[in-house]
Each structure stands twice: as structure tokens, then as C-alpha cells.
C-alpha positions as CSV (number, residue, x, y, z in Angstrom):
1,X,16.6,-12.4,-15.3
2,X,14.3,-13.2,-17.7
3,X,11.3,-10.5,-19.1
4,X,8.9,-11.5,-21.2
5,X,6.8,-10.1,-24.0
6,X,3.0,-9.6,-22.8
7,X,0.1,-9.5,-24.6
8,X,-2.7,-6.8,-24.3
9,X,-5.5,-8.0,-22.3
10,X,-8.2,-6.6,-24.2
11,X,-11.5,-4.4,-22.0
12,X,-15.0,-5.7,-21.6
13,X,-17.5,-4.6,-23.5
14,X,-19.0,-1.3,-22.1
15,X,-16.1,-1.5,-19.3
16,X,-14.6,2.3,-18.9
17,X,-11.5,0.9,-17.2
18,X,-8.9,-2.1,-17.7
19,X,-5.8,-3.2,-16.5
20,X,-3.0,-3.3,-19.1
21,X,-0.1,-5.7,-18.8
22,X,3.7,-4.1,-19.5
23,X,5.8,-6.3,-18.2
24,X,5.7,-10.2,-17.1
25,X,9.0,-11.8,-14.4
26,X,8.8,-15.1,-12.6
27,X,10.6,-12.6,-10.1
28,X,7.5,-10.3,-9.8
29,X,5.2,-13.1,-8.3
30,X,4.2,-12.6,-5.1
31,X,1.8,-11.9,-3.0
32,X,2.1,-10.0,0.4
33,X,4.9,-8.1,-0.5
34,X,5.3,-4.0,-0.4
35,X,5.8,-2.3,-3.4
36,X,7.0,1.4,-3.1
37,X,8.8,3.8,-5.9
38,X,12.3,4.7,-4.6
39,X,14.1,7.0,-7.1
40,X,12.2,6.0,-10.8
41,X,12.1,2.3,-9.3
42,X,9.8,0.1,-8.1
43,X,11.3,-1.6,-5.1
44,X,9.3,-5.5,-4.2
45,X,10.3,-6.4,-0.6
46,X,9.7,-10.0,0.6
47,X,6.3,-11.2,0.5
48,X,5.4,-14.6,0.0
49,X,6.0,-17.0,-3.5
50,X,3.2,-19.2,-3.1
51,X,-0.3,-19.3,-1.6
52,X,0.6,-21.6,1.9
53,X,4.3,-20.9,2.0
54,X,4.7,-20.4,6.1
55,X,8.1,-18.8,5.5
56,X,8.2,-15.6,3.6
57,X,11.0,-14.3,0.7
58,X,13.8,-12.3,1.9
59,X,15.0,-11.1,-1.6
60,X,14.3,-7.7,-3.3
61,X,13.3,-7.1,-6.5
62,X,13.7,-4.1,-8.4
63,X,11.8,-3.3,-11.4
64,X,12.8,-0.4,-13.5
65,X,9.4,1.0,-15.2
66,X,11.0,2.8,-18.6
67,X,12.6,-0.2,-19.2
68,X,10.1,-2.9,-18.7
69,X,12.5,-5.0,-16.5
70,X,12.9,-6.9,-13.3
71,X,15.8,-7.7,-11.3
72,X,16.7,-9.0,-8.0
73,X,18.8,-7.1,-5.5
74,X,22.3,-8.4,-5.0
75,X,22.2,-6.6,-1.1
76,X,23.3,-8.3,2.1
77,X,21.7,-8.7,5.6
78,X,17.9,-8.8,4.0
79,X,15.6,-11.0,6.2
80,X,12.4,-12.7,5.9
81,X,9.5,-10.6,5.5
82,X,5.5,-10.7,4.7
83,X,2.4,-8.5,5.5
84,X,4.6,-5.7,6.0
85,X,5.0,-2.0,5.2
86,X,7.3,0.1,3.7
87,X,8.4,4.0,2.8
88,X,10.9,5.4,1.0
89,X,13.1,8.2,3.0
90,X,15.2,11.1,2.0
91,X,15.5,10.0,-1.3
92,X,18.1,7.2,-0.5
93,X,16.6,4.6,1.9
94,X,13.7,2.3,1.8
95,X,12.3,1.4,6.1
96,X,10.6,-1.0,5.9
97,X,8.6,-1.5,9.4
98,X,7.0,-5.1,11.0
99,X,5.7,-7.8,9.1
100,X,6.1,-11.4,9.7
101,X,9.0,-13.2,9.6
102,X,8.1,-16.9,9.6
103,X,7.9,-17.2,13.3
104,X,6.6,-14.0,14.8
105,X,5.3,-10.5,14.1
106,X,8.1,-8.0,14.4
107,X,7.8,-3.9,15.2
108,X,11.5,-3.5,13.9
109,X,13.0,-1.5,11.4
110,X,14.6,-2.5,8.5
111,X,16.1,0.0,5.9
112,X,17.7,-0.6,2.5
113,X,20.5,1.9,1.7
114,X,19.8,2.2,-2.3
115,X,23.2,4.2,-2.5
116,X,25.2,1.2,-1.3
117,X,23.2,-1.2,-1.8
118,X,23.2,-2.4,1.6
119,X,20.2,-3.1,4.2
120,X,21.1,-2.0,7.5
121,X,19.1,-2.3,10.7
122,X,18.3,0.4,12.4
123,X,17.9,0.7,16.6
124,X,15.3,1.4,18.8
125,X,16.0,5.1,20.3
126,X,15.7,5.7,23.5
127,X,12.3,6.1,25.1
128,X,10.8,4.0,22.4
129,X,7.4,2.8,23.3
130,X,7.4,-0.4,20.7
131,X,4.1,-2.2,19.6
132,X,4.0,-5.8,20.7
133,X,4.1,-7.1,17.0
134,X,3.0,-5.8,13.6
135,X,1.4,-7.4,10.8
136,X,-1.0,-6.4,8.0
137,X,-0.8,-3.2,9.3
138,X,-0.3,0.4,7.8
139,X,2.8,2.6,7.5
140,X,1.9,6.2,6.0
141,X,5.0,8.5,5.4
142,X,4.2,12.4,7.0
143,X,7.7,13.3,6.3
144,X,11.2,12.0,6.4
145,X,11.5,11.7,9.9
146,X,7.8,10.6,10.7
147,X,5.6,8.1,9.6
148,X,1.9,7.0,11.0
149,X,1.3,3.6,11.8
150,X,-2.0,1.7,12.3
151,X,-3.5,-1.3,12.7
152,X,-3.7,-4.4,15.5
153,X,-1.1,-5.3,16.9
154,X,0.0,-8.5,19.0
155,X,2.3,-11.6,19.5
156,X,1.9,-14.9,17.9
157,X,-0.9,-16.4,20.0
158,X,-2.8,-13.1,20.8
159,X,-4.0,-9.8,19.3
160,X,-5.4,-6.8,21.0
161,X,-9.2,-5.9,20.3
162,X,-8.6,-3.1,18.8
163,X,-6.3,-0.9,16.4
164,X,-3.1,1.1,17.9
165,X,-2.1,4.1,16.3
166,X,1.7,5.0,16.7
167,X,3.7,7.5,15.4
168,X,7.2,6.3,13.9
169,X,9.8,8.9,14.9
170,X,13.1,8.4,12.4
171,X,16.8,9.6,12.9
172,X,18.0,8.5,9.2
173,X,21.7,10.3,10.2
174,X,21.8,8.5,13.0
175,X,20.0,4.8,12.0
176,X,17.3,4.8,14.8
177,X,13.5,4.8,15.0
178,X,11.4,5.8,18.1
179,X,7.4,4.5,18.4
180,X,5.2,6.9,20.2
181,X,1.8,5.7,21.0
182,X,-1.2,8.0,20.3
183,X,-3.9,8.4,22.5
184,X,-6.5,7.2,20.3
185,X,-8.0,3.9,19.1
186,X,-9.3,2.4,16.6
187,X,-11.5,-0.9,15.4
188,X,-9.6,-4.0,15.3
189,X,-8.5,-4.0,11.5
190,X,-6.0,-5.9,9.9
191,X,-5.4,-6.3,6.2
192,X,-6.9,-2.9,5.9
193,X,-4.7,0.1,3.8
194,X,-4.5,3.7,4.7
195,X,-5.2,6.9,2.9
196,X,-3.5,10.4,3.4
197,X,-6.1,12.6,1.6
198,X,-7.0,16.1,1.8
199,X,-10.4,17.3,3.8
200,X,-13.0,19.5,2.2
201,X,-14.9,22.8,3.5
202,X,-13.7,26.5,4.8
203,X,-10.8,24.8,7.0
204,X,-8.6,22.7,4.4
205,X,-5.9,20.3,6.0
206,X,-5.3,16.6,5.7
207,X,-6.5,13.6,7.2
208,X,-5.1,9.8,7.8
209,X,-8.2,7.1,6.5
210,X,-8.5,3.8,7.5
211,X,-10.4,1.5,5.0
212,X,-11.4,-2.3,5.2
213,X,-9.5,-4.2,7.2
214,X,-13.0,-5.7,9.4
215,X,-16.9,-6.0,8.5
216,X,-17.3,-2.5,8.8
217,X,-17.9,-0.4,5.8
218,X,-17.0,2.7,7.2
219,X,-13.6,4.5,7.1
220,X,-11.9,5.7,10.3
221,X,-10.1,8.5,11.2
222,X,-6.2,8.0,12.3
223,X,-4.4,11.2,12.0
224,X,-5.9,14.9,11.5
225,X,-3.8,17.8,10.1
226,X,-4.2,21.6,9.7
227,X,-3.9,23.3,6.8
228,X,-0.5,23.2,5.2
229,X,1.1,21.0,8.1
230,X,1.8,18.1,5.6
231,X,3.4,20.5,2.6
232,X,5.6,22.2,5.5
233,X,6.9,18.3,6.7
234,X,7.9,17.8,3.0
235,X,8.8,21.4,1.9
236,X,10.7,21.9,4.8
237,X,13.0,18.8,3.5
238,X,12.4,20.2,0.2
239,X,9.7,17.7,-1.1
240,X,6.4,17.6,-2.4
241,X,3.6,15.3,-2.1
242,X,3.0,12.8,-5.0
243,X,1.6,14.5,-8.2
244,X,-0.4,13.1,-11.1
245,X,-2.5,15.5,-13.1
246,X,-3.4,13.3,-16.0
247,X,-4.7,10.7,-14.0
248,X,-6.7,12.5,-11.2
249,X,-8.5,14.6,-14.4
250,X,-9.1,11.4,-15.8
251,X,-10.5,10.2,-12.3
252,X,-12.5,13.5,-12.0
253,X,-14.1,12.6,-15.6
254,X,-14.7,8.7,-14.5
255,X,-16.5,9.6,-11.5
256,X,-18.9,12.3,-13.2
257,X,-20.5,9.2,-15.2
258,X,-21.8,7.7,-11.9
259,X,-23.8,8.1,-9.1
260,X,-21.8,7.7,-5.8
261,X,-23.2,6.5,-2.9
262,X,-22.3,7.3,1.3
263,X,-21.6,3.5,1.7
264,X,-18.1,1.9,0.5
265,X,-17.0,-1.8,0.6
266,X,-17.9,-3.7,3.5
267,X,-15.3,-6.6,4.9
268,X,-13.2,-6.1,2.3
269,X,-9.1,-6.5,3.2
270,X,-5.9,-7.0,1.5
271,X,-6.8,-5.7,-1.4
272,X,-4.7,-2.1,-2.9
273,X,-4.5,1.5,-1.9
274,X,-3.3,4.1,-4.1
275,X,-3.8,8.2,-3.2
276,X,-3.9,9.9,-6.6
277,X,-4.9,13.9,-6.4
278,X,-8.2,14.2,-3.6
279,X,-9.0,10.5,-4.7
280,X,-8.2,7.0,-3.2
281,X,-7.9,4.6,-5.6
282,X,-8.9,0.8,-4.1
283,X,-8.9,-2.4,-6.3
284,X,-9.4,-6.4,-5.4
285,X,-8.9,-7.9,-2.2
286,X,-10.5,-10.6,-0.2
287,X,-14.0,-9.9,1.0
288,X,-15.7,-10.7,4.4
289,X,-19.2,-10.8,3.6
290,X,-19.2,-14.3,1.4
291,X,-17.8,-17.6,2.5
292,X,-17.2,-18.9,-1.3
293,X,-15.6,-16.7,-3.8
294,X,-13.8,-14.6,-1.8
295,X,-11.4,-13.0,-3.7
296,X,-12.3,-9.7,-5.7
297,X,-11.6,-8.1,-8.5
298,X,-13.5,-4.4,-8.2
299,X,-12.5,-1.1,-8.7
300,X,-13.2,1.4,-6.0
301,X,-13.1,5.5,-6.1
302,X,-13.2,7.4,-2.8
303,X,-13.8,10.8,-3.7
304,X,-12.6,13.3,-0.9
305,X,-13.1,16.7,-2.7
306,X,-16.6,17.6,-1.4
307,X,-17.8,16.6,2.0
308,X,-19.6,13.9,2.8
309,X,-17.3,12.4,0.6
310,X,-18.5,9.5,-1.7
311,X,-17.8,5.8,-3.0
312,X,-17.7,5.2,-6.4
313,X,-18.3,1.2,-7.4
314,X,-16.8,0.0,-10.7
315,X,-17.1,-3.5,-11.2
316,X,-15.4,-6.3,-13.5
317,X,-16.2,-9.0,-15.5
318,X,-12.6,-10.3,-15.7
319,X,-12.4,-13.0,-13.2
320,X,-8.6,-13.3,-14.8
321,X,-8.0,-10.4,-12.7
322,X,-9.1,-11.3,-8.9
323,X,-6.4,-10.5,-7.2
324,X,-5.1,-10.2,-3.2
325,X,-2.3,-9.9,-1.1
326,X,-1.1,-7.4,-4.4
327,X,0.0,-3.8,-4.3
328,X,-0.1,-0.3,-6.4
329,X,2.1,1.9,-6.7
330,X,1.9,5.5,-8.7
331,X,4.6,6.6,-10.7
332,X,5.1,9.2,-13.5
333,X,1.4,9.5,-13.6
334,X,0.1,5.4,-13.9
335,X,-0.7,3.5,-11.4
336,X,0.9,-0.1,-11.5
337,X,-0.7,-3.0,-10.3
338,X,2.2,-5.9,-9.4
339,X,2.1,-9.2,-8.0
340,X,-0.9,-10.7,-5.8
341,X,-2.5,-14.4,-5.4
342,X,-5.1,-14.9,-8.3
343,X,-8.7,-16.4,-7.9
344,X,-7.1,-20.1,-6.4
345,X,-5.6,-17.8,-3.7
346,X,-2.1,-19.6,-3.8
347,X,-0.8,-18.9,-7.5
348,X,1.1,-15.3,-7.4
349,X,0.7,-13.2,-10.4
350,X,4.2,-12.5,-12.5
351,X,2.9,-9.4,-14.2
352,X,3.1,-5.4,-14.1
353,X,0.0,-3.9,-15.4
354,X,-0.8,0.1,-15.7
355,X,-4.3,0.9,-15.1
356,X,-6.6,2.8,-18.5
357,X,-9.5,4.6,-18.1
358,X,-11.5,4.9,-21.3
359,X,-13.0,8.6,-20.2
């Protein structure tokens, strides 16, 4: 393992936001990975080392955030994995569901025991109603024994016209997973993310938003909650939903300098999700709309507190910075941005950077 020093990338003039490196592996580039915080770590599953690879990574990385450092997983029985999701459960295991394997799109479930060290995979319960295959797709954790998952599914040949939405029943104690389909649709999206935020007005609850993922600039619905249902999932196992007050005041502040609009990206897909407070947090990704120049490098705020809900657009100058196939992760109130393809779409970023907004 090998970590070096990086140096501050300096803001644009007049920018109000930047991303600062913190860290820099050769283990950390990657591109169509997942990236998800599993107790104080940042956990890098698969993904794939260079732009045209057909076979995908099957090591994990671990990178420690205090520390600055990356290191790779010594744990049997990982397999090769890309454009696949992942959520961290109980505390102790990471599932991580679909993705692409080299040679087909897979439903399964994969889970990484962090106490042991060990990935084990779990078995379809019975009465499980798999998806055909999963790739690019969305995995939102409700709770520790149920996750919403969404996007187009299909074999290697073939794809359905449209988006399935499933909820993933889990059994941790006894190492199974259930798929139920729900009786809604969606647009055919893949490469799209998904965004568990809060809903505005006299009847608070939550609600499951699909971004990007198709030409359509509008979000969809895939999951609608009353009020309280999500905190009594997590509460009832003793949880809470991800805090970070310094960073959604900051948000708050950012937004109040612009004028939002109704209208949000349009084709845009792979690019980052992040949920921070009532705000999604979207940056980079490869855009639809343009045949040269695809990949982006944009900051986007969705701002869920008042209804209708707005975008907020902040571009960058950076081109040093276009990025896809990357992730973000929140943690101890940051938000990382790790790994990715760069402007060439093939060469996989090495760093960690921690997003600043000069508000």
C-alpha cells in the first residue's frame, strides 16, 4: 500500500465550491465501483480499473478517512463485480446486490462480513420473485431488513422497456434475501441514482426519487412513505438516518445565492448521488444531450424543503475534474468524492477529495 501526499487543487475565480484532494492510491482508481461507509470506513467494491476493461475487479478496498489511507481487503470468496449497488447492514455487513460480472447481469446477493472478514453469499428465500438481471441500477436501504431497488432490468441480449421496482426483503440471521416486485413502473433508466428525501407540506413523510438515468429531465417517484415510517424502520433497530448539520447549513446558505429553477439535468447518467439533510447532492456524469464532450463535471442541488421543489445549477471550469462512473459518500459531515473515469473516459481517478463550499 502506498498513499501519497496530494496537493491542494486550488478554486476558480468567483467559484463558491471546489473539490479538495485528501488522499491519492493507485488502489482507489476505479470507476463503476460502489463506495459505502461501513463502521468509520469507506468500503470500494469492484468496479472496473480501466476505461474498456470487459472483466470487472473482484478486490475491496478499504479506505480509512482519519487516516488518509487505502488498503485492500485480504477476504475470501469476493467475485467479479461492476455497475452494482451496495448497503451496509446492521452495522456488520456490507450486501451488495447485481451488477455485472464479466459475462452477465446478476440479481444475487453478495455480503461482506466486516467482523470476520469474510464474504459470504447469501440465498434466495423462498417465494423470491428475482429480477432477470441487474445492472446500473439502484439499491436504497429503508432499514436493516429492506432495501428499494430500481431500475431496468434484463439478460445479456435484452432489456425490458421500462424500470422495475422491487423491494429486497433481508434475513441477515439467517443469510437470505427475498425480491418482491412492486406494482408500479417506471421509465426505462439505467445509470440513474436514487434519492431517499423528505416531502414538504401539512402531511410530512418520505419519498424514493429517481434522477437521470434517460433523456428525461424529470425525477420519478419509486417509493412513498408516511410520516415517521422511515425513523420507526431504523429506530426500531435502534438507528438513525444519516446526519450532517454543518454541511446541510452550508447547503441551505449556497442555495440562497441563486435562483433555482423547476427543470433539473436532462440525460444526464452515472454521475453521483449524495442525500445530505432535505437536499440531494448530484455531481458529474455522462450526459445524453451532446454527442462530443460527454462527460461532466457540474454540481447539482435538489432542494426538497418547500414544494415544488427546485434545481440548483453550479457549474465548473475545471475540466480536471469531469468525472463518471465515480461515487460519493457522506461521512462525519463531508462528502467524499472517490474514483471515476476522467475526461478520456478510460483513465480512473486515484484520489479522495472532500467537497468546500466557500458560503
Amino acid at each position: 500500500m502506498a498513499t501519497a501526499a496530494v496537493a491542494p487543487r486550488g478554486r476558480a475565480r468567483g467559484s463558491v465550491w471546489a473539490w479538495r484532494p485528501v488522499a491519492q492510491d493507485a488502489l482507489l482508481a476505479r470507476a463503476f465501483h460502489s463506495c459505502t461507509e461501513l463502521r468509520g470506513r469507506l468500503y470500494l467494491v469492484g468496479g472496473l480499473l480501466a476505461g474498456g476493461a470487459t472483466v470487472p475487479s473482484s478486490d475491496t478496498v478499504i479506505f480509512d478517512p482519519v487516516r488518509g489511507q487505502a488498503a485492500r481487503l485480504a477476504a475470501r470468496g469476493s467475485a467479479p463485480r461492476s455497475h452494482h449497488d451496495a448497503a451496509p447492514v446492521g452495522g456488520r455487513w456490507l450486501c451488495v446486490v447485481g451488477g455485472w460480472d464479466g459475462s452477465r447481469r446478476l440479481a444475487t446477493v453478495a455480503a461482506l462480513d466486516a467482523e470476520l472478514g469474510l464474504w459470504e453469499a447469501w440465498r434466495a428465500a423462498p417465494g423470491d420473485g428475482p429480477p432477470a438481471g441487474l445492472s446500473s441500477h439502484t439499491c436504497t436501504r429503508l432499514s436493516d431488513r429492506e432495501l428499494r431497488v430500481a431500475g431496468r432490468e434484463g439478460g445479456v441480449r435484452s432489456q425490458r422497456r421500462y424500470g422495475s421496482v422491487y423491494t429486497l426483503k433481508l434475513d441477515p440471521g439467517a443469510r437470505t434475501y427475498c425480491y418482491k416486485e412492486e406494482g408500479c413502473h417506471t421509465s426505462s433508466r439505467s445509470g440513474h441514482c436514487a434519492a431517499l428525501l423528505p416531502t414538504p407540506g401539512p402531511h410530512p413523510g418520505h419519498q424514493l426519487l429517481l434522477f437521470g438515468g434517460c433523456n428525461s429531465a424529470e425525477p420519478e417517484v419509486a417509493g412513498q412513505w408516511s410520516y415517521g415510517k422511515i425513523k420507526f424502520l431504523l429506530s426500531h433497530l435502534k438507528e438513525e438516518l444519516p446526519v450532517a448539520p454543518h454541511l446541510t447549513e452550508q447547503l441551505a446558505r449556497l442555495v440562497s445565492t441563486e435562483q433555482g429553477s423547476l427543470q433539473g439535468p436532462r440525460g444526464l447518467r452515472h454521475h453521483s448521488c449524495s442525500v445530505v439533510g432535505p437536499f440531494a447532492v448530484l455531481f458529474g456524469g455522462e450526459t445524453l444531450t451532446r454527442a462530443r464532450d460527454t462527460i461532466c463535471n457540474d454540481l447539482y442541488i435538489y432542494d426538497a424543503r418547500r414544494s415544488p421543489s427546485l434545481w440548483f445549477h453550479f457549474p465548473c471550469a475545471d475540466r480536471g475534474l469531469k468525472r463518471v462512473g465515480h461515487r460519493t459518500c457522506l461521512w462525519n459531515d463531508q462528502l467524499y468524492l472517490v474514483g471515476g473515469f476522467g475526461e478520456d473516459g478510460r483513465t480512473a481517478s486515484p484520489q479522495v477529495c472532500i467537497l468546500d463550499l466557500f458560503v
